[in-house]
C-alpha positions in Angstrom: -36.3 16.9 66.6 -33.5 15.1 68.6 -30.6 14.0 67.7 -31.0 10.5 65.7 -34.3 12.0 63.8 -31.8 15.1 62.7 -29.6 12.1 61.7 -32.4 9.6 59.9 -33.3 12.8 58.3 -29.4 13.9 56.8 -29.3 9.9 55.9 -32.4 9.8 54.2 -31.2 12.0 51.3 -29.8 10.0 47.9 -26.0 9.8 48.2 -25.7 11.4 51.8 -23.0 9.5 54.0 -22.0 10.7 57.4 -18.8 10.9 59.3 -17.6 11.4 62.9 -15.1 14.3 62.2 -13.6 17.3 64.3 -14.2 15.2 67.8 -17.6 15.4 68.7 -19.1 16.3 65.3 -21.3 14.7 62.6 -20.5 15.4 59.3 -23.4 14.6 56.7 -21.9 14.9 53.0 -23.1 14.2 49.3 -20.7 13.4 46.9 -17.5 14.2 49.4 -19.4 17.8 50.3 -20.5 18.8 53.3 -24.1 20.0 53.8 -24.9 19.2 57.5 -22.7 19.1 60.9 -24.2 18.0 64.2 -22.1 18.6 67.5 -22.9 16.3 69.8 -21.7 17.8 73.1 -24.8 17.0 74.7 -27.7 14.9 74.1 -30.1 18.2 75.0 -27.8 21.1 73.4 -26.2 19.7 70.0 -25.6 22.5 67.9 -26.8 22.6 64.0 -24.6 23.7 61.0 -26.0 24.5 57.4 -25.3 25.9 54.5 -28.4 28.8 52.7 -29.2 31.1 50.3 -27.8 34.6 50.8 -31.5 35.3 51.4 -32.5 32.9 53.9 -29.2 33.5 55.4 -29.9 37.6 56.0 -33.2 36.4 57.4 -32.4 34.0 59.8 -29.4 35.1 61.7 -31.4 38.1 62.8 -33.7 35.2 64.8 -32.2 34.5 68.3 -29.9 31.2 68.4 -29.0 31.6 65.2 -26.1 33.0 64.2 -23.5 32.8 61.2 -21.1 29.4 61.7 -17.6 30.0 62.9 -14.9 30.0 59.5 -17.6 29.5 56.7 -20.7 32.5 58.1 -19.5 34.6 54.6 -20.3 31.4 52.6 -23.7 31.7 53.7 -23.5 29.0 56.9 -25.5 29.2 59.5 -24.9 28.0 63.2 -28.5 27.1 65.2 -27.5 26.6 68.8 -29.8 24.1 69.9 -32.0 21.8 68.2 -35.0 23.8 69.7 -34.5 27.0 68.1 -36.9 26.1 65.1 -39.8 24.2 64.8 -38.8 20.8 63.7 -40.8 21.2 59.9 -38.7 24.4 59.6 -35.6 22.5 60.4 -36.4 19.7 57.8 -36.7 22.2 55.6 -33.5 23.9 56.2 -31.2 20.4 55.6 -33.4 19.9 52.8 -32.3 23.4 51.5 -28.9 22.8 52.2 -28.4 19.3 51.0 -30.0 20.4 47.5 -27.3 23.6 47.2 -24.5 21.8 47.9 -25.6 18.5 45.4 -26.9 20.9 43.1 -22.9 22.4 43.2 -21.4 19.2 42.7 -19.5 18.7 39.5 -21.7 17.7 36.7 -19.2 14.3 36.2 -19.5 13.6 39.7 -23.8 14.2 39.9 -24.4 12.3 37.0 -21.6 9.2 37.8 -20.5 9.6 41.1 -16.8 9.1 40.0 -15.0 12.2 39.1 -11.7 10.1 38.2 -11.9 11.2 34.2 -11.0 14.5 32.6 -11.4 16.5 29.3 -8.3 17.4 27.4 -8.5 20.3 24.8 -9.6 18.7 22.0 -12.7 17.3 24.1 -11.0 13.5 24.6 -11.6 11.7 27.7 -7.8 10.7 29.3 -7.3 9.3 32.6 -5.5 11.1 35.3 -2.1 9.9 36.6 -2.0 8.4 40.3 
């Protein structure tokens, strides 16, 4: 895959957006939370971040190019250094992974609406929050 099918792909998901961020990164998010960065330093070598199981996460930073991401590795991110460093089906399948554990994380309010702009008070109301 190179760089705009890895970015088709991230957009094709329900609710994904994207968003230049941190310089030269792509920042694919659903529901304001991240589940894909793309650094685009070069057109050939753009590196790949996304977030796994614990599982898959033990499993595939024992693979060369892969490696846990800088700051987040203990939350189960991983960094693949290249585009190349998986077959492009295995890749798919990874940003599918992590697009459906972060959505599947998102507050039930904001999955089900897409607004998160109402809360419950104790006796189970709905108030607005103060701006």
């Amino acid at each position: 895959m190179d760089i705009d099918s890895v970015r088709e792909f991230c957009l094709s998901f329900p609710g994904s957006t994207e968003r230049l961020q941190w310089g030269e990164t792509l920042v694919f998010k659903v529901r304001g939370r991240i589940f894909a960065m793309l650094g685009l330093e070069t057109a050939h070598d753009s590196r790949v971040v996304l977030k796994c199981t614990p599982e898959l996460f033990a499993e595939l930073i024992e693979r060369e190019g892969i490696r846990p991401s800088p700051y987040v590795g203990r939350y189960h991110w991983v960094a693949l250094e290249r585009l190349d460093v998986v077959r492009d089906a295995e890749l798919r399948d990874l940003i599918r992974g992590s697009y459906e554990l972060v959505e599947s994380k998102a507050p039930k309010q904001k999955r089900r609406t897409g607004r998160g702009s109402a809360t419950k008070n104790k006796i189970g109301t709905k108030r607005r929050r103060r701006t």
